[in-house]
Each structure stands twice: as C-alpha cells, then as structure tokens.
C-alpha angles and dihedrals in degrees: 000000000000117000111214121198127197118247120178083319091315116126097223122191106246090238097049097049092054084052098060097033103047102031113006098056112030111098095020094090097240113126112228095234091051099047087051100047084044083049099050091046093046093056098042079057113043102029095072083048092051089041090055088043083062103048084047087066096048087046098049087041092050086050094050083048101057087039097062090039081050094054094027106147088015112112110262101256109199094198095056091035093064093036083063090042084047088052102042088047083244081120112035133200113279109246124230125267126292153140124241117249105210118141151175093051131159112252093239090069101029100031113024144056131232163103124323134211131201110185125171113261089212086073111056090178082062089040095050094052097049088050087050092054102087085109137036144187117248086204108050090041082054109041089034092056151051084247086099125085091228146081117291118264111281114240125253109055139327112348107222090197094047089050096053101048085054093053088048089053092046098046084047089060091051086052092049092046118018091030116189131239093253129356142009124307084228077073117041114114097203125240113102105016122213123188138192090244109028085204103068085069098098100160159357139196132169100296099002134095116197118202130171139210142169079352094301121109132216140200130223097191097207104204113147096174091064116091089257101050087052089064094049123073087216088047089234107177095188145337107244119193123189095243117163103044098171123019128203113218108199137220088164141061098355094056140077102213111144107157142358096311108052092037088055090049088053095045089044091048081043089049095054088045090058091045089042086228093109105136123180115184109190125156120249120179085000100298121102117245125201116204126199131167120273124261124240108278115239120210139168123239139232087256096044099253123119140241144148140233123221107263092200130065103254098251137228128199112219103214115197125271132258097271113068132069127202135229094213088081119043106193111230087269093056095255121137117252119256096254094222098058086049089047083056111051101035090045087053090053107047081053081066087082084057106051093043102051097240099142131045105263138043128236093169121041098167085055104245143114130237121209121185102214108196132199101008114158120226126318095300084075094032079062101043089053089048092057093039090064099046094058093055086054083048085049098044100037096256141152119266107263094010085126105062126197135229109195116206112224092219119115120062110248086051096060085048100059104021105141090057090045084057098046083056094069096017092143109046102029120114096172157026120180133178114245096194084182095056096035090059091047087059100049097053092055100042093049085034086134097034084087138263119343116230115258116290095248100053094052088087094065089046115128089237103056086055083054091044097056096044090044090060098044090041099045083049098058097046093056092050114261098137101100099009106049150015119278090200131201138195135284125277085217095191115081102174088051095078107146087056094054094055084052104048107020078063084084095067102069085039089059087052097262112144090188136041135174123253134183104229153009096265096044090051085056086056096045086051091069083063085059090057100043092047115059087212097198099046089057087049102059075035086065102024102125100023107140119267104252097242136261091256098065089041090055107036098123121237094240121158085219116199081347115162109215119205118220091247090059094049088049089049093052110035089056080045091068112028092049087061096044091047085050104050096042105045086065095041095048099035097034116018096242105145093173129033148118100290108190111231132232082274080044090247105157106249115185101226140180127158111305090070088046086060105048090046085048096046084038097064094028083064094049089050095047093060098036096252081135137012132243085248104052087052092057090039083064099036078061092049099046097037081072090046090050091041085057094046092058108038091108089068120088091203100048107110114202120262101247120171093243090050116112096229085055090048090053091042090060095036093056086058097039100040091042094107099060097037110112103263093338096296118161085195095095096045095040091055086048098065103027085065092047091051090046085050095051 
C-alpha cells in the first residue's frame, strides 16, 4: 500500500517526496516549503490548461471524423481538404520569417555533428554506457560486427586475421580523413608525425595521439606493449572516435513507469547523470562489475599548452509527453497530475545539480538544460510547453530560457504547422527530429475514416514521408537552426545489422541531419564514420533555401484506395502485427521493459519502445474499422503468433506464457480492438492500465 503525504494540499507519493526533500533539493538552494508551495501553485495553473489542450485534440479529431464519413466514396481533393483544416485551426497561418534566438548552447548540440543516443532512464547500467559513449572504439565496432568486409571472428580466443583485417579498415579511414604527408598510415613507424593538414593535429599525451576532422576528434592509443600495438609498427593499441555526442535519457516512450515507484527510479537514475556519481555494479561472466561514468579527458596541445574534452555524451532528458497523468501526485480535488508538469519541474530540478556544480562532473558547460518535449500537437502545445517552462525557471530561481527545449516532429498537426510550432519556443529550442514510428501512428488515426491505411510496410515508401523528412531538415534551416541547434533524424532499430547501417544511415548527414538516433554504443561508433564522410554544415548552407516540398504532398493520405487485398497479403500482415505487438507487450506488462531487442515475425532483433507498438496497434484498428479483416481473423493471428512470440522467448527465466486469460494478452488485444477510441492513437493509457493491474496482482 501506497503512503500519501500532504504537501501544500498535494497528495505526494511518500517516495517521492523523500526524493525531493532528502536528496533533490539539498544543495540547490530551494527551500522545501517554498518548492512545494511553487509546486502547488504551477500545477493549479497549468493542469486545467493541459486538460483543455487535450479536449481541443478530441474536438479537431471528431471534426476530421465526420468530415471524411461525410465524404466517404467521393475522390480525396487536396484543395478542399486543407480549406476545412484551415477552418477548423487544425492548419494555421504560416508565420513570417524569422531566426531563432536561443543562446548559451554546448557545441555538441549548436556547432557539431554526430551520433545520437536514447536509453531508457529506468536502467542506469544502459544510462551509464550511453553517457560513456562519447567515445568508441573503431576496433572493437569493427571486430565485434557484420560492418567489416571479412570473415567473422573465429571462436576460442583473439582472431589474428580478423584482426588484421580491422586494423587494415581503420587505417584505411585515417587515410581517408587525417591523410599523412607522404605515404600510407599502413605504413607509419611512429615516431614525428606529418600530416597532410598540420592542423588537424589538435593533441598529444603520453601514449595518445589526438587528431580532428570535420569537429570531431579521434585517438590513436599508442601502446606498444597490448596485444594489438605489438602487432603495429606504429604500436598502435586502438583507433577511438568521439561517437555519441548528446544523449536522450528517457522517461517516455522507452520506459515502463506507471506509478511512485518507476518514475522515482527514473528521477533518481536522472539525479546521478547530472552529478555525474551514478554507479551501477552488475555481474557480468561471473565476476561483478561496477560502471561509473567517465571522467573529463586532458590533453596537451600543439602550443603546449593543456585542455580537456568532455568524456561523457552531453545528455537530454526526454519528459512525457502532454497526455498522461500519474498517480504519484492527487490535485487538491483528487484528481491525478498531469505527468508531464511534474516531469518538468522535478527534471529541472534535479539539473540544478548540474548547473551549480554541485556534483563532480558537468553535463552542461554553457549552463543550460535540455529537455526533450514528445508528441506535442501543433503550436498551441509548443506554447503551452513554453510557458510551462518558464514558469519552472520562475519556481527554481533560474534565468529565462536556461531549460531548452528539443520538439519531436512526430504528430501530424505538428509537421503541418512547424514553423509555427517552432516560433512558439524560438528562444529556448535545440532541436527538432523526425519520429517516422510515431508520425505514422498518427496518420493513420487521424485519417482513421478516411479509409484503409496501406499496408505498414509500405508507409515508408509513401510520398508524404519523403515530404515529411525534407520538410523537417528544410523548415529548420529557414528559422535558423544551423550553428545554434540539432536538425534530428529517426532510429536504426536493428543492432546486429551493422553492415546495413553503415550502407543506408549514411543518408541522414546527406539530408543535412547533423544528428541521427542509434540503438546502441558501438553503433554510434559506426555512425560516427557518416559524420566523417559528410561535412554536415557544408550540405546544409548546399541545400539552405531550397523550397519547402508543399502541404499537399505532406497531407495525401496513405489510403489503399478501391485495393483488392488477397488473402495471402491480409494473413501476412496481419502475423506481421500482431507478432510485434505480442512481443513488445508481453515484456512491458509482465516485466516493466519499455525498451529492448525485440525479435521480429523472420526472428531479425529490433530495438522497440512505444512508438513501434503504436503504429502496429492503429495499423490493424483501421483494418478493422473498414472491414479489410475480421475480428476473427485478428484474433486467429494474436493465437498464432502468441506460440511464435512464446518460442522466441523460452531462453528467459522471467518470460510468462501468453494465455487468453493473461493480462499482457489481454493488453495486447485491447490495444487492436480498442484502437479506434484511443486519443490520437496512443497505447500509453491501455498499457498503464494494465501494467498497474499486473503490479497490483
């Protein structure tokens, strides 16, 4: 049972108030009676706002309902289509042109280009190794994956050839970025080193060479002594790239926190980021290993004179989203919080540690916080959330735009009106990125009568996700975000597929990205290499002023208009589906894992959260909705593919059977059947549902 304590007429969850009061608050500065009392007030503000936020979108989304039954059999008009989104403010005017005015931003969001990690904040072994990518090793991304063009390691121990063929590639990259004076690294000796461009020479230290290219910098470890620098003239021990430049540490859609106790767990794992004291001990082939989080990195300089570079990724935290409320605060009228107004305000201040110093290690140098803010629907929302957080500077004592804000581009009235989404928050935003999951979720609901929805798999070819994603990149651009803040883009969800990463994620920088998502420390290493071969600035001033591809290819609607579906195609994809929803949930109902390698229907690893849960749920409800498939054959393929999903997990000792009468497989089915009525398609409200119901039993 649950204890509740009264704060300022707040019902607070006992561990959550500890929380704040014994370790949250001590050292910032805020007195507990005051950040209660500003806490109390905040939310008797800004909850009734959120609450109207909300009933706008069930109102714009009943309009857009009766519009399409109105029109149902009549040919889609665009002209007509956007006049009736004009009327209703689902498009709004676009507003003139301007910059954004955000300042005081780390470099590795405002002036460099990299990889990007999201890792759930629930797991502070997971937290502590994105952190801790800020750099990679070339050799062990390329000995430990398919990226290499050569055979796979053989078993039993160190492969020479392997190895060989790793150093080869590597040294092949230095040639192709750091070139030397004369000659071929393959065959430098050591000793004076002369490159092509002295300046590319940024550092040394005793057994470390420090070189730097398109921003990025990169470590030769010279140790002639290792098993790997006795086989290199140079002695070259490794090949280290500063990979993960920003992380995103998530309280959303890659976590499982339904109540007190999860969302604790996530503020405490957020806390020891931001003082840099977080430790995780797990064991790992039988011994125990303790993780912290890496120390800054000191280096000499050409000059003599000495620096250091930041060991750790520069983090985000990724607050929820405007939906959900939480059962760890009751309003005075018994009513639960809005989550997200609690995420912001607590988040922010646990980053007080940060920007006080209060810890033993920076996130922040430039003093700011960065607050990733999802599924947020038009500028409305984008508003709300600017207010928001200046009310939690107002709360904690802090500097008007010190919290900065990333917007995810991934709900459809957001895409539509994005550079106003972007006006709304033009002095305190560092980032906008694509979410192609999400974004398709929300298409098919919000076009849900419009008719059925292609099939999932061909969504990704659709005219308007190509519009989507140069929209993004392009809008960007024209409101100033080049220099001072991230153009994102979307998740290589596959982390054994390696090679095909380096082949396709390529496309990112080229699009004028200088960041992209990526599942895991060593595929951030290997993206790296992108950020190498693009220089990312330079393709953004390229494509600056490039038009804006136009609202009518953004909102043609993915309709499999008069298609005639064989039975062959519905089964597909209909296993398809249901095998990644059973999958997915099984492990988030019966085992709070918001995030993990899910195998596929051909058994392939996809890192999934969420977002993939909602597009396969809206998919099938749409289907249903317009008689493509029948209840029964749904439930035909949740039965198939409850046996699929029960093999794929017989090696784990905490995996529970799907059974009919389970309550994962309850969820599971609710989330298809119930997809229709579900506010803009979200699983957040059904999954919590039963989560809590599973916690309870």
């Amino acid at each position: 049972m649950t204890d509740f304590l009264d704060r300022n007429g707040l019902s607070v969850d006992s561990r959550l108030a500890s929380f704040i009061e014994e370790k949250a608050l001590p050292g910032t500065g805020v007195d507990p009676q005051r950040f209660w009392a500003g806490f109390a007030d905040l939310l008797g503000k800004f909850a009734p706002e959120n609450a109207a936020l909300l009933a706008k979108r069930e109102d714009l989304q009943a309009r857009i309902d009766a519009w399409h039954r109105a029109r149902e059999g009549q040919a889609h008009d665009a002209a007509t289509y956007q006049a009736f989104l004009r009327e209703i403010g689902y498009l709004v005017p676009e507003p003139a042109p301007f910059q954004i005015g955000t300042a005081n931003v780390d470099p590795e969001i405002a002036t460099m280009a990299g990889p990007q990690l999201v890792v759930p904040a629930l797991n502070a072994r997971f937290a502590l190794n994105a952190a801790n990518a800020r750099w990679g090793s070339l050799y062990d991304a390329f000995y430990g994956t398919d990226a290499l063009d050569a055979p796979p390691a053989k078993p039993g121990g160190y492969d020479a050839d392997r190895g060989a063929a790793v150093i080869a590639r590597a040294k092949a990259f230095l040639d192709e970025t750091v070139p030397l004076a004369s000659g071929r690294w393959a065959d430098w000796q050591g000793g004076q080193l002369a490159l092509a461009d002295p300046s590319q020479w940024a550092g040394s230290k005793p057994g470390g060479i420090l070189l730097k290219h398109n921003g990025l910098h990169i470590e030769l470890v010279i140790d002639p002594d290792s098993q790997i620098g006795r086989t290199d003239p140079a002695g070259i021990a490794d090949v280290l790239l500063e990979a993960a430049l920003t992380t995103i540490i998530d309280l959303e859609d890659s976590v499982a926190a339904v109540d007190g106790e999860d969302k604790v767990l996530g503020y405490t794992n957020w806390l020891g980021l931001m003082r840099g004291d977080l430790v995780e001990s797990f064991v790992k082939g039988g011994a125990t290993v303790t993780r912290a989080m890496e120390p800054d990195r000191q280096w000499t300089a050409p000059d003599g004179g000495s620096f250091a570079l930041h060991g750790r990724s520069v983090m985000f935290v990724r607050n929820v989203g405007h939906l959900m409320t939480t059962p760890m605060i009751r309003l005075p009228n018994g009513a639960e919080a809005p989550e997200g107004l609690c995420d912001a305000v607590i988040t922010s201040l646990c980053s007080l540690h940060d920007l006080k110093g209060l810890g033993t290690l920076k996130n922040s140098r430039a003093g700011s916080i960065y607050i990733v803010k999802p599924k947020q629907h038009g500028p409305d929302e984008c508003g709300f959330t600017d207010r928001l957080f200046n009310a939690v500077e107002d709360m904690l004592g802090l500097a008007r735009h010190t919290i900065k804000v990333g917007v995810m581009d991934e709900e459809r009235r957001t895409s539509a009106n994005l550079a106003a989404c972007i006006a709304a928050v033009k002095d305190r935003i560092v980032f906008i990125n694509t979410g192609f999951l999400d974004r398709t979720g929300d298409e098919i609901h919000t076009s849900m009568r419009a008719g059925p929805m292609i099939p999932k798999g061909e969504m990704k070819a659709s005219d308007w996700i190509a519009s989507y994603e140069d929209r993004n990149v392009r809008i960007g651009l024209a409101c100033g975000l080049s220099g001072k803040a991230q153009i994102g883009k979307g998740m290589w969800a596959m982390p054994d597929l390696m090679k095909a990463m380096l082949d396709a994620k390529i496309g990112h920088p080229k699009s004028g990205a200088n960041t992209a998502w990526v599942p895991s420390p060593t595929a951030a290493t290997l993206h790296a290499l992108h950020y190498h071969m693009v220089d990312v600035f330079a393709r953004q001033r390229e494509i600056a002023g490039e038009a804006v591809p136009s609202l009518d290819r953004l909102l043609d609607i993915p309709v499999a208009a008069g298609r005639n579906w064989s039975e062959a195609e519905i089964t597909r994809e209909l296993d398809n589906n249901c095998q990644g929803i059973l999958g997915y949930v099984v492990r988030w109902i019966d085992q709070g894992v918001g995030c993990s390698k899910v195998p596929d229907i051909d058994d392939v690893g996809l890192m999934e959260d969420r977002a993939t849960l909602r597009i396969s749920s809206q998919a099938l409800a749409n289907w249903l909705l317009h008689g493509v498939c029948s209840e029964a054959q749904v439930d035909a393929a949740l039965a198939r593919m409850a046996a699929k999903v029960d093999a794929q997990n017989a090696g784990d000792p905490l995996y529970e059977k799907l059974t009919p009468d389970g309550i994962a497989y309850q969820a599971a089915r609710a989330l298809i059947f119930e997809g229709v009525a579900q506010p803009s398609g979200y699983t957040e409200p059904l999954l919590h549902k039963y989560r809590q119901a599973k916690k309870a039993g």
